[in-house]
Phi, psi and omega in degrees: 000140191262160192289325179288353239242326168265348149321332231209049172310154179230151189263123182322128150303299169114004158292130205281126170111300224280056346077289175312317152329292212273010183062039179147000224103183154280167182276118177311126207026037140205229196232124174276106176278137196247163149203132184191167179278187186301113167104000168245025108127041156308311212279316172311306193319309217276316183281356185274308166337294197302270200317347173281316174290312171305300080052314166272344207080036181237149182256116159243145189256116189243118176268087232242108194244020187223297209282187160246169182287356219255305189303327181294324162350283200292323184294279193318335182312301197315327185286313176130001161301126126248130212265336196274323175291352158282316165297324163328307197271341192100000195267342188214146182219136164240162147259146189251110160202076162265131177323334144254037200266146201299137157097348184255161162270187214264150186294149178226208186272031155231047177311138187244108204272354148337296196275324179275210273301347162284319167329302183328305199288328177278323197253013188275296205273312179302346196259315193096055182273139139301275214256123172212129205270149173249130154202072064201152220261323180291349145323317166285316187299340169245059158202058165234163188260324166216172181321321196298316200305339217280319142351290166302294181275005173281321148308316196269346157281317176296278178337338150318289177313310198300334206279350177288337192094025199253168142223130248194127177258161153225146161241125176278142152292169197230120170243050174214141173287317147271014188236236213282163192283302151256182243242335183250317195134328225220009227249297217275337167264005175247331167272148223274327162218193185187107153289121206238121173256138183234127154265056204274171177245118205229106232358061154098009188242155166244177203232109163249141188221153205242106174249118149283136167265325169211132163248131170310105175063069148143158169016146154176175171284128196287133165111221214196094175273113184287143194211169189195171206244130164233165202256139163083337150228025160056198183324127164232122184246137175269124183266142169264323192291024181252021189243085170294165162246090199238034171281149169259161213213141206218145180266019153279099180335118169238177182259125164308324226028070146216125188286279231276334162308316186275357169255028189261336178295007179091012220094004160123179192276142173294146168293343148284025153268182205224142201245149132260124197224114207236152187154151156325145185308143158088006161297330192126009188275331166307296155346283197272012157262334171318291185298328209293296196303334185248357168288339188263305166340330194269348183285332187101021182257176165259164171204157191244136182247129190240092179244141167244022146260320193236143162293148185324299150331315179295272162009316183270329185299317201283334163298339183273335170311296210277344176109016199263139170249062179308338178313305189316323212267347204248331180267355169287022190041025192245351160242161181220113171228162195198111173260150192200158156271135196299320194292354209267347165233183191262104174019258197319298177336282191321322170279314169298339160265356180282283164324318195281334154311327173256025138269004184235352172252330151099045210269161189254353166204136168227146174231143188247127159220115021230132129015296194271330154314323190275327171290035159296309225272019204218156160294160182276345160296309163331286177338296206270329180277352192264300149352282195310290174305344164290286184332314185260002149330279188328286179324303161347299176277001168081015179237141197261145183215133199266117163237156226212125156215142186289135175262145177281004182243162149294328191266350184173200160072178198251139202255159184291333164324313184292318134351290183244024164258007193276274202311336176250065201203131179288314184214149180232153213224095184249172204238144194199130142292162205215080173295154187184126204349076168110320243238114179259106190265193190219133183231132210214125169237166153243142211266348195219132156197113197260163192090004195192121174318140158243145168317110185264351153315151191237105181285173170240105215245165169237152189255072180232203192309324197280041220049214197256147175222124207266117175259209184277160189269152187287138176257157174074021178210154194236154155122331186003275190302317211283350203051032175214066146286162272173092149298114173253155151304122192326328198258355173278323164319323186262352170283344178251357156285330177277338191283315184265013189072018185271148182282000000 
């Protein structure tokens, strides 16, 4: 930490993330500009600041020029806020100086910000507030006649504020997702920082995302972080750049629960690794989440199954198909399994419940089916940062984890799940049909297994009550993966096994 940067303590938000973003927090007495469009969750920022502190044993005053108190009431309840039992206690105050709060007439262009900032102050001092929310400061400003005026007195709050001792949010409206920071011009150069929420709409999905642009003599994270609203925990911002790479890596072996899968695997799987098992519908990948989830069960471990294709009922019939009893393994307390449909939350949800379930079951292996289901709900930037941040959770936590994605052909070729989970994945295991006269069989390599020797053979497995049973690898034929196999003649097959070295 550099020396102005301890000049210059900061104050928790209590907002999930964003304390990493800003490297501590806000700058202690003084004033944060939120800015943001319609739908980007300015007004939670701002009651979520409050209610955090309160909550801490701190007292905030939130000055509300749009909403009435009664909606903010009602609205924020949904969160897990009760705002009246904070004014109960003196921990919370508003000022009302919304255009129809009763007995008044409506604010016009000599608003006078003189008579409100002594309200502020009386109500900073019967409570002892630490903390004070503005929301939305552009309701007044646009009934000023112009930038300059609006410039002054937007000065002349913040110098209020820093002389109360407070640290203090005002939220501006936006009307661009990129283009000027706030609605006059002039907002984000009289305030000491300014954070910016963007709700964009990004294929036909919206996005919400979190920037600091500045705290003034000191620190913070660079870039644009995605975030999302949860009931009972308000705003959660993902920092991604907080997924260092300081995971340990362990040379212990667990079993796929399949012997022949694992010995094509070098001996079986690590135990911190995070598996891709890539293929076609109807290839086998449930199947092999199945033996996964009940090869670690026989080990004594617990695990957890997270599907977003098939329902809890589809999962256990298919398992009982195979001879696996999950009701069982699930009311012996050694399983957990939980489905949701993708469309029914937003990405960035689908990761925060994900993280919040193996921190609250504590599982030593989980598997996800499918991947390529949440990539409905998601941009493909969105995709790829919820990938990134799944991957290195898992790893993070030491417990090995099977993710399952749909290839776009039947016959081959590469699905975008693969794209961007290949590089962060210890090992990928693909599942491939195999047309070969009239006949359609099925085929499996591994295509990845880093840290460890592996089979470079492409096997030919079958599928029946007893699960998947992995046979010899096919001979005499080229083209697999590409999804153009190929007979070749045995004698051209041993002249291309000698060109490459094969036994």
């Amino acid at each position: 930490m550099s020396t102005t940067d301890r000049e210059i303590p900061k104050l928790s938000t209590g907002i999930t993330g964003l304390d990493y973003v800003t490297e501590g927090g806000l700058p202690i007495g003084r004033t944060t500009l939120v800015a943001g469009s319609a739908g980007s969750a300015k007004t939670v920022f701002s009651v979520q600041f409050l209610a955090a502190g309160c909550e801490a044993g701190e007292a905030g005053v939130m000055i509300t020029f749009e909403e009435s108190v009664a909606d903010i009431r009602r609205n924020v309840r949904a969160l897990g806020w009760d705002l009246a039992a904070y004014e109960a206690d003196n921990r919370w105050r508003f000022v009302d100086a919304s255009p129809l709060v009763e007995g008044e007439d409506e604010i016009v262009g000599h608003f006078d910000f003189g008579a409100l900032l002594a309200r502020v102050e009386h109500a900073v001092s019967v409570t002892g507030a630490t903390r004070v929310s503005f929301d939305s400061i552009g309701a007044v400003f646009s009934r000023f006649p112009d930038s300059t005026t609006v410039r002054n007195e937007l000065y002349r709050l913040v110098h209020a504020l820093r002389e109360m001792g407070v640290t203090s949010v005002i939220t501006a409206e936006r009307i661009e997702e990129y283009g000027e920071i706030a609605r006059f011009g002039v907002e984000e150069f009289v305030a000491d920082n300014v954070i910016i929420l963007r709700n964009v709409l990004e294929a036909e999905r919206r996005r919400r995302t979190i920037e600091v642009l500045k705290l003034r003599g000191t620190g913070h994270r660079k870039g644009e972080f995605p975030f999302t609203i949860l009931p009972g925990d308000g705003i959660v911002i993902i920092p991604l750049s907080s997924m260092e790479l300081q995971m340990r890596s362990s040379d212990v072996r667990i079993t796929s629960g399949n012997e022949e899968l694992d010995t094509m695997c070098g001996g079986g799987l690590f135990r911190d690794s995070v598996i891709l098992v890539s293929g076609a519908t109807g290839t086998g990948k449930t199947l092999m989440v199945t033996e996964f989830i009940a090869g670690g069960i026989a080990q004594g471990e617990r695990c957890l199954l997270m599907g977003f294709e098939e329902s809890r009922d589809q999962l256990f019939r298919n398992a009982r198909g195979w001879g696996f009893d999950f009701e069982g393994m699930e009311a012996a307390g050694n399983l957990k399994v939980a489905c949701s449909y993708p469309e029914t939350a937003s990405i960035e949800d689908h990761l925060v419940s994900i993280k919040a379930t193996i921190d609250e079951f504590r599982p030593n292996r989980v598997a996800i089916d499918s991947l390529s289901a949440l990539e409905r709900v998601a941009s493909e930037r969105g995709f790829r940062e919820f990938v990134i941040a799944l991957s290195s959770f898992i790893k993070h936590q030491e417990i090995a984890g099977l993710v399952t994605s749909t290839s776009k052909t039947l016959l081959g070729g590469e699905s975008v799940t693969e794209s961007h989970i290949s590089t962060l994945t210890d090992s990928i295991i693909l599942l491939r049909y195999v047309e070969m006269f009239g006949e359609v069989r099925r085929g499996m390599t591994v295509l990845k297994m880093r840290g460890s020797l592996h089979e470079k053979a492409i096997r030919e497995f079958s599928i029946d009550h007893g699960g998947m049973h992995v046979g010899r690898r096919f001979a005499n034929t080229t083209g697999i993966l590409t999804g153009n196999p190929m007979h070749v003649p045995p004698s051209d097959a041993e002249r291309i096994g000698q060109l490459f070295g094969d036994e």
